[in-house]
C-alpha positions in Angstrom: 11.0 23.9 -8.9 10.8 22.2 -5.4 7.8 20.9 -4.0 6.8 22.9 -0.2 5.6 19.9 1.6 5.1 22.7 5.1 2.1 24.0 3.1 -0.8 23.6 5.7 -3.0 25.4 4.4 -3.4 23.1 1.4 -2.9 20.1 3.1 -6.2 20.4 5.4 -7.9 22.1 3.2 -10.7 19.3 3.0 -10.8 19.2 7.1 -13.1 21.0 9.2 -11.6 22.2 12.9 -12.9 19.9 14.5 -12.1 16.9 12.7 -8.3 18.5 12.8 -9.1 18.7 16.4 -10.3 14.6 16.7 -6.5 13.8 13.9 -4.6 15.6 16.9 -5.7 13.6 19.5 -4.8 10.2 17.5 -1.8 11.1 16.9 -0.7 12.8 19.9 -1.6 8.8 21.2 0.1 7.3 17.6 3.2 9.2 18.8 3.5 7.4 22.5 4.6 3.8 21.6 3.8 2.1 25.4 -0.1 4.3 24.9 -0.2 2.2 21.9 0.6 -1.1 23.2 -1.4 -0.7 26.4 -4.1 0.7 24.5 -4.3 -1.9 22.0 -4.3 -4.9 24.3 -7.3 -3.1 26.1 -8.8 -2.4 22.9 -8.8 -6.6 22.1 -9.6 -7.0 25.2 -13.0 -5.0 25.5 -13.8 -6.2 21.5 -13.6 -9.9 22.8 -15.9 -9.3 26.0 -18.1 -7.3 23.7 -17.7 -4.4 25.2 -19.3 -1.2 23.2 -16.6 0.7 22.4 -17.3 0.0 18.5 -18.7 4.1 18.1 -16.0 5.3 19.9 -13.8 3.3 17.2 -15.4 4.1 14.1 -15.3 7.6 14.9 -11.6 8.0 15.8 -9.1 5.4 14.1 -11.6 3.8 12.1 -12.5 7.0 10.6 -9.1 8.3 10.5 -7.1 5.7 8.3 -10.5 3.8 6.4 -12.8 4.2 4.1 -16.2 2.0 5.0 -17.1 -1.3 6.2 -18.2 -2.2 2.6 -17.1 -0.6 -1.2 -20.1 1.1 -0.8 -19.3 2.7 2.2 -16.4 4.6 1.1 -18.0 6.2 -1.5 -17.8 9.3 1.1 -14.4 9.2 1.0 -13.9 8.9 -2.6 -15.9 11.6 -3.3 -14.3 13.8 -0.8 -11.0 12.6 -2.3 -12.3 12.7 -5.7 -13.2 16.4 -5.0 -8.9 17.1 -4.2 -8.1 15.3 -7.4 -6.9 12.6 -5.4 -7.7 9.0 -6.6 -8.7 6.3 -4.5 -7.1 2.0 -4.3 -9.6 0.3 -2.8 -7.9 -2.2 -0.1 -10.2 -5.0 1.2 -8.0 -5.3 4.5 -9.4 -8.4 6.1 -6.9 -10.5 7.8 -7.5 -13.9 5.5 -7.0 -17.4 6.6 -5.4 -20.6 6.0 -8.7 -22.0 4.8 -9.7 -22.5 1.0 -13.2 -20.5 2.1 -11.6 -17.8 3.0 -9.0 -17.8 -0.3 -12.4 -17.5 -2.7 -14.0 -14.9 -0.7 -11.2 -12.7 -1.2 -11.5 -13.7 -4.8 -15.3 -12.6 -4.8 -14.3 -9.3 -3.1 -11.6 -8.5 -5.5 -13.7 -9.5 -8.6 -16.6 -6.8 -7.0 -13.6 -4.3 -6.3 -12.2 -4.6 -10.0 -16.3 -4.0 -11.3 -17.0 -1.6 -8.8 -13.7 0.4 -9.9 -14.5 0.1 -13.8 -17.3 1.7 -12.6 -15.7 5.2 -10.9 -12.8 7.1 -13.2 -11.3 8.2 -9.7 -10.4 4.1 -8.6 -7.0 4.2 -11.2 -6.1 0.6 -9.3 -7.2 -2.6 -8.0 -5.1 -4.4 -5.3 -4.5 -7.9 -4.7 -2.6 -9.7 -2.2 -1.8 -13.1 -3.1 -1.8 -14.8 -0.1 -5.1 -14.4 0.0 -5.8 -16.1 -2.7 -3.9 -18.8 -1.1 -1.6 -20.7 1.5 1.4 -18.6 2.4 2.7 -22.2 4.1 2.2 -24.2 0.9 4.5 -21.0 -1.0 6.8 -21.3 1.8 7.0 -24.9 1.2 7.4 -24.7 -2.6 10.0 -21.8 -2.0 12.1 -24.2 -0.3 12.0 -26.6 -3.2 9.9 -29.2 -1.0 7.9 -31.9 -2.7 4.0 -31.2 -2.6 1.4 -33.8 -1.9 -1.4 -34.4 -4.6 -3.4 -32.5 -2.3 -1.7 -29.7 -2.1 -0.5 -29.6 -5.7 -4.4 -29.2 -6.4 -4.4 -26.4 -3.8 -1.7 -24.5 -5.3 -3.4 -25.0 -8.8 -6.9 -23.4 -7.3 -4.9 -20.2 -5.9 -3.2 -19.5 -9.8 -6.6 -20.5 -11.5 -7.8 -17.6 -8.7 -5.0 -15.2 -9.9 -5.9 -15.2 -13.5 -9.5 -15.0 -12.9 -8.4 -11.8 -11.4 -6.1 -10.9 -14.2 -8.5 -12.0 -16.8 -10.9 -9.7 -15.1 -8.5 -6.6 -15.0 -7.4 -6.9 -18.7 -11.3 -7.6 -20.1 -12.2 -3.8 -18.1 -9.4 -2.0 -19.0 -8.3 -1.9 -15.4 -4.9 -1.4 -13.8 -3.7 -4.6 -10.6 -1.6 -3.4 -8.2 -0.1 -6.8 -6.7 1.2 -6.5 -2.7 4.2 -7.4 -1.6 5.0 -10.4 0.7 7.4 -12.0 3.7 10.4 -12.7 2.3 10.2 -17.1 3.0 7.7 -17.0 0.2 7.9 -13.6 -1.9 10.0 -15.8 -4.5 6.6 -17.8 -5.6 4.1 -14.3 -5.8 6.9 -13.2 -7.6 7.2 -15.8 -10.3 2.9 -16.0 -10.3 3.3 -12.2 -10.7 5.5 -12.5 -13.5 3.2 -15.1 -15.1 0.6 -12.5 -15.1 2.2 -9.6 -16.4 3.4 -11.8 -19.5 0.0 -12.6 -20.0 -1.7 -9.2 -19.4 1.3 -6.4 -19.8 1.5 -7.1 -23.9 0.2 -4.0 -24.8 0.8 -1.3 -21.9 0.8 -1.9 -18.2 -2.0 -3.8 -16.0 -0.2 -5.7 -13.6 2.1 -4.2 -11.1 4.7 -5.9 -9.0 5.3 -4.2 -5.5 9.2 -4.0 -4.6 10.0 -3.7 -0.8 13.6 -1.8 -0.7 14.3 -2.4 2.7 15.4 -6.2 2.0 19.6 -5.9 0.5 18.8 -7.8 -3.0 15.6 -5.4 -4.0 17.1 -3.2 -6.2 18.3 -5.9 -8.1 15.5 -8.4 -7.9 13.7 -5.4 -9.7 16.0 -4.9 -12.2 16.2 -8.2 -12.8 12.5 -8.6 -13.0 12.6 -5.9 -15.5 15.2 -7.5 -18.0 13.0 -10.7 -17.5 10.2 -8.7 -19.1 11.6 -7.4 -21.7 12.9 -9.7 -22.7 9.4 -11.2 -23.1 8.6 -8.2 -24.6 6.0 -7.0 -22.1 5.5 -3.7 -20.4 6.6 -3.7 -16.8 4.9 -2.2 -13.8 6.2 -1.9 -10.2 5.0 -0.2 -6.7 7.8 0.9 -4.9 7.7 1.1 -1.3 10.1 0.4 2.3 8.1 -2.2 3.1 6.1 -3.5 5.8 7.7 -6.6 7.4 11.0 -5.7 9.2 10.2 -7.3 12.8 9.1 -10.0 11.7 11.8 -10.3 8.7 14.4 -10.1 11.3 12.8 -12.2 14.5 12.6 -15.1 11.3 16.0 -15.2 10.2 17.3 -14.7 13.7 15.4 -17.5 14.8 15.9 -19.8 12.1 20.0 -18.7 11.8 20.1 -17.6 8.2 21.4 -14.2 6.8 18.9 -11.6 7.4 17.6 -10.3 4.5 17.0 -6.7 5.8 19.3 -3.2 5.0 21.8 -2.4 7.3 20.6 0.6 8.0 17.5 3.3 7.3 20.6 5.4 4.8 20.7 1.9 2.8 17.4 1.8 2.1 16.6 5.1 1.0 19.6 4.7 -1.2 18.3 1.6 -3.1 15.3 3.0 -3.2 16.2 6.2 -4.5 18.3 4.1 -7.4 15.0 2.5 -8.1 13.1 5.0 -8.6 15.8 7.4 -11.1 16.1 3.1 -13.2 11.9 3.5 -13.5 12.1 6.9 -14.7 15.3 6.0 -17.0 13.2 3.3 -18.7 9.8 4.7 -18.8 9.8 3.6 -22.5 8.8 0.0 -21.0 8.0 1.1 -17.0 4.9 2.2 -15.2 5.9 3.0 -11.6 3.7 3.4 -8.7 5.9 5.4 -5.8 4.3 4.5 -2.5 6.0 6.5 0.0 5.6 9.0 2.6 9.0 10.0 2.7 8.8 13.8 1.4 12.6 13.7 0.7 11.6 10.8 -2.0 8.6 12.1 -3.2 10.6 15.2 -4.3 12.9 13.6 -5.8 10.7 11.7 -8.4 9.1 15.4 -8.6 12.5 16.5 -10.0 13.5 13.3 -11.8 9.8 14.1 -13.8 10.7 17.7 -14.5 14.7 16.8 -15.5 13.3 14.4 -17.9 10.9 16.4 -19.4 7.9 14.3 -18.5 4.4 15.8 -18.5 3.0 16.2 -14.9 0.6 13.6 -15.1 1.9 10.8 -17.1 -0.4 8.2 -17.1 2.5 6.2 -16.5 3.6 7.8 -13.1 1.4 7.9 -10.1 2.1 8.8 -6.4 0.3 6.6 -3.2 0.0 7.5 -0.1 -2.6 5.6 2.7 -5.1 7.1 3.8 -5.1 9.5 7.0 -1.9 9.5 6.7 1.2 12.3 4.9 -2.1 14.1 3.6 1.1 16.9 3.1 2.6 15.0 0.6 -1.1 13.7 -1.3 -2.6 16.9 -1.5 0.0 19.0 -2.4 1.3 16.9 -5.0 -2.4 16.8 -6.3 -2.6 20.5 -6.2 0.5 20.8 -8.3 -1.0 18.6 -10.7 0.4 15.1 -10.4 -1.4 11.7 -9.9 -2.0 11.0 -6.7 -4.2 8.1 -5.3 -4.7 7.4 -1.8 -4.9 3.7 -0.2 -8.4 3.6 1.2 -8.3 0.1 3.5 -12.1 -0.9 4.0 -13.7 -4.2 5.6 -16.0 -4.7 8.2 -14.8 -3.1 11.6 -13.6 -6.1 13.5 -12.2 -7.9 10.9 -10.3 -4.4 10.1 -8.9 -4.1 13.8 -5.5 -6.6 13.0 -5.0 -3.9 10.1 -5.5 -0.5 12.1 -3.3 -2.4 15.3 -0.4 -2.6 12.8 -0.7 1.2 11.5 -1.0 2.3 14.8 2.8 0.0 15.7 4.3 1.0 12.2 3.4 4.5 12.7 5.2 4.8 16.4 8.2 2.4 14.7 9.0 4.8 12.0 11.2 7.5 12.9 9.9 10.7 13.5 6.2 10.0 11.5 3.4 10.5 13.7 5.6 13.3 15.2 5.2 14.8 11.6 2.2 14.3 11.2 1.4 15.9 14.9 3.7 18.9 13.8 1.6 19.7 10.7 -1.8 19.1 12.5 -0.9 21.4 15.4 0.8 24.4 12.9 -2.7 24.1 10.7 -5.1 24.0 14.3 -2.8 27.4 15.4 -3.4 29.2 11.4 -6.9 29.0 11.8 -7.4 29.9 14.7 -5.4 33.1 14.2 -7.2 33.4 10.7 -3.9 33.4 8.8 
């Protein structure tokens, strides 16, 4: 049975008319890529000059696409999610810096996410990104096989001694780490480090995930192989699926630099791989916990009907769907209605260290063919239905 991702009426279910009304106007913005650029560089602008335009923020994009300037601030929205039967991944979305200060406060803040989730049956994952933990320059560096300096052999030691406190702090609660993925010029070392912690966690079912960007040619098989290298260790192996999130600057680097890009040809080659990585999770489930994070509804429907072909129950523990927040709420709360797992990204951090984050939705979101149009489509159709009571 196919999934009827046009169903409005569950979809916005949770939404009064007016907040609808507030969604339509972001995206009918979202969906006008020079708004977005102009309206961005003002928005900098009247942040630095201290302008107070953070009200009108919090109650627009802010509101739209994240949870609270604190973990305790999106209890709201977990609740309201929780209420959908749609879990929540708590995303601490601070842009970090190069600076060993900044490396253990994201540490600190994922150690109170991981406690704070063992604490709330609706939080199924923690996330981590592992460059902030540490220097994506000193990966870069030992990606290109460079020799490191004492000092910075000592720094690289801190950031894994970081990652396993994180691990060790997931696996002692019971608790399920979603790892993010990376830029390509150093994704090689947070995979290895990723690996590491999966053999050292993953003995007895899945706690640490690997995320898998399919829009880079070698994915589907640097996912495979990662699998086989698991196995073989005789571990359980967990990976996030998703596009990815890097392809300007993927292509601007290798152009630049003159080496092979590293990106699909084309949008049909990606949602190919992907596809094949998805139908290899399901075919090895035995050993595989997959997290699909996707708003592609042609996707989402097809792990719907790879679940049903195989005869898997509907919510497998094993199988989730993730969407972000504010955004393909068609796909989320449908899916959740028809009884699958479903958690949402909810991105959180105070709201002007947040602003790189909601910039970049804003840019991906008028970058991906036909999205915000989508989402404007389904926004407007649900707006007319109520207000001819159907």
């Amino acid at each position: 049975m196919s999934v009827n991702f046009d169903d409005t009426k569950i979809t916005f279910r949770s939404k009064s008319l007016g907040e609808l009304q507030v969604s339509n106007v972001i995206f009918s913005i979202i969906n006008r890529p020079l708004i977005v650029f102009i309206g961005t560089a003002i928005i900098k602008w009247a942040l630095h000059f201290r302008l107070p335009i953070k009200g009108l923020i919090k109650a627009t994009l802010f509101d739209q696409f994240c949870g609270g300037e604190s973990i305790q601030g999106c209890e709201k929205k977990i609740n309201q999610l929780k209420t959908l039967n749609v879990k929540t991944i708590l995303d601490y979305s601070v842009e970090g810096q190069e600076k060993e200060q900044s490396f253990d406060q994201t540490l600190k803040e994922t150690l109170r996410a991981i406690q704070f989730a063992n604490e709330h049956d609706s939080i199924p994952f923690c996330v981590l990104k592992l460059s902030g933990l540490g220097s994506k320059s000193l990966m870069t560096k030992i990606q290109l096989g460079q020799v490191l300096t004492g000092n910075e052999q000592n720094q690289f030691n801190r950031f894994k001694e970081r990652g396993f406190e994180v691990g060790q702090a997931i696996s002692k609660l019971n608790q399920r780490l979603l790892i993010d993925a990376e830029e390509s010029w150093y994704q090689n070392v947070a995979d290895e480090f990723s690996y590491e912690l999966m053999i050292k966690y993953n003995t007895e079912r899945v706690i640490v995930y690997n995320t898998y960007q399919f829009y880079r040619r070698d994915m589907l098989d640097r996912m495979k192989a990662g699998f086989e290298k698991m196995n073989a260790s005789k571990v359980y192996f967990g990976a996030k699926l998703v596009r990815g999130a890097y392809l300007e600057q993927e292509r601007f680097r290798a152009q630049s630099l003159g080496y092979p890009d590293p990106i699909q040809p084309n949008k049909e080659a990606t949602d190919r791989d992907y596809n094949k990585g998805v139908k290899f999770a399901i075919e090895n489930l035995a050993h595989f916990s997959i997290c699909l994070g996707t708003h592609n509804e042609a996707s989402s429907k097809g792990l719907v009907e790879l679940i049903q072909q195989y005869g898997y129950d509907k919510n497998d523990a094993r199988i989730f769907f993730a969407q972000l927040l504010g955004m393909s709420d068609n796909i989320s709360f449908k899916l959740s209605d028809e009884g699958y797992n479903v958690a949402k990204y909810v991105p959180y951090g105070p709201l002007e260290q947040v602003m790189p984050y909601l910039f970049r939705r804003a840019e991906e979101n008028t970058s991906v063919q036909g999205q915000s149009s989508r989402e404007l489509m389904l926004i407007k159709k649900e707006i007319k239905r109520r207000k001819l009571k159907l």
